[in-house]
N, C-alpha and C positions, 0 to 999 in steps of 0.2 A: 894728530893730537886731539882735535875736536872728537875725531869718532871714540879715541879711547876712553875721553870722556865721559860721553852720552853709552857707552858700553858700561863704564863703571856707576853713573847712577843709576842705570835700568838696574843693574845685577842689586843696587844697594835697595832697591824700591821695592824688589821680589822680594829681598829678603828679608824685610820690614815685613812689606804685608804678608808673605807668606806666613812668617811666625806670628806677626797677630793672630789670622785665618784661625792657623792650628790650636793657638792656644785660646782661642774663643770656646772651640769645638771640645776641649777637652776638661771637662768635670773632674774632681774629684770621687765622685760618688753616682754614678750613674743606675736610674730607677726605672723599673719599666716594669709598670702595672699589669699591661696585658699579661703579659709571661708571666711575671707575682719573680721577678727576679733582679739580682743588685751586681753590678758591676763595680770593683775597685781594679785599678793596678790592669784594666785591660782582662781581668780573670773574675769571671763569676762567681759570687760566693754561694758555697753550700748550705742551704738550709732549712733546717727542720719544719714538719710541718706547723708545729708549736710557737716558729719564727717568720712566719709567713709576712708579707707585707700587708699593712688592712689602712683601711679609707674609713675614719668615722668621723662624720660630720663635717666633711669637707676635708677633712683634715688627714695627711698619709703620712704611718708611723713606721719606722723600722725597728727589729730588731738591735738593738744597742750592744751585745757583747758577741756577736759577730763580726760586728764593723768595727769597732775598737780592736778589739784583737787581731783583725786585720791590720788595723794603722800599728799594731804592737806598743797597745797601752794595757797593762796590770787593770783588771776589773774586780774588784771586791764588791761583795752584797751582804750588807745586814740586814738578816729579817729581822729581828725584833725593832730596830727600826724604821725598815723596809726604806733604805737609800741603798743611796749605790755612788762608789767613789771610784774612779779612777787616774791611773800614776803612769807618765811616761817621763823618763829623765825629768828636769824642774817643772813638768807642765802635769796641772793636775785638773779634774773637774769632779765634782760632786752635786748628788740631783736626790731628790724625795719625790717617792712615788705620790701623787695627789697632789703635787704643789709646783707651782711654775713659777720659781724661784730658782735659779740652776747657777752655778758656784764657777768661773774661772779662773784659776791661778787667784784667786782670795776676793775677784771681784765678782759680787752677784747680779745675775742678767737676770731680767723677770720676760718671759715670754706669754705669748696667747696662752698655750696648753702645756699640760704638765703629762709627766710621762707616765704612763700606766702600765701595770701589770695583767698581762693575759695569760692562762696557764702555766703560768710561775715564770713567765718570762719578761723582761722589760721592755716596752716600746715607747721608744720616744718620737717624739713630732722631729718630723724633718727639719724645721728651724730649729732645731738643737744643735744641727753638724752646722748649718749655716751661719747664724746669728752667733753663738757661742764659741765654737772650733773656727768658725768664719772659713770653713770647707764651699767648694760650688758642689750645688747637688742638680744635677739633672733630669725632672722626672717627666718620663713621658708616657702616653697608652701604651707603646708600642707592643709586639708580640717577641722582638727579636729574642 
């Protein structure tokens, strides 16, 4: 009786830590600078040179209608008033290029940086999936 015991809390103690372990380890959004490449869903996203990952001023932006459309959210762009809104069932966000003011489901987060456009493409500051989406993003050098 004792042993089955101390058999069933060992098994319940693995299994605790075990899934913490893993789910420490596992980001939503995984970045890795060296490579210039973005992990979701355990699959590499493809992308253009146009949507390359860039570092200014400290600061590492990604591509936004890559990674959206990976999570399969609707991205609309208006350029005449250069935002950008998007729609997944009730969840929605909207962001203005030049301004770090970013919109969730109606409540607005003001963060450091605001998202920019680099050859007609939008990048936003990493603390956008984090802070906003409240996504974990992983960014490392690595080269993998």
């Amino acid at each position: 009786m004792k042993k089955s015991v101390i058999v069933v809390v060992c098994l319940l103690l693995v299994g605790i830590f075990g899934w913490s372990i893993a789910k420490a380890n596992s980001a939503d959004i995984k970045v890795h600078l060296g490579a210039g490449t973005i992990v979701m869903d355990q699959q590499e996203l493809v992308l253009t040179p146009d949507e390359a990952i860039m570092v200014q001023e400290d600061t590492v932006y990604l591509p936004l209608r890559p990674l959206m459309e990976k999570m399969d959210y609707q991205v609309f762009w208006d350029a005449g008033m250069q935002n950008v809104s998007m729609e997944k069932g009730d969840q929605t966000y909207f962001m203005t290029i030049g301004s770090n003011q970013y919109v969730s489901n109606g409540q607005t987060i003001t963060l450091d940086n605001a998202p920019i456009l680099v050859n007609g493409k939008t990048m936003v500051p990493v603390t956008f999936f984090t802070n906003v989406m409240n996504k974990t993003v992983e960014v490392s050098n690595s080269h993998v």
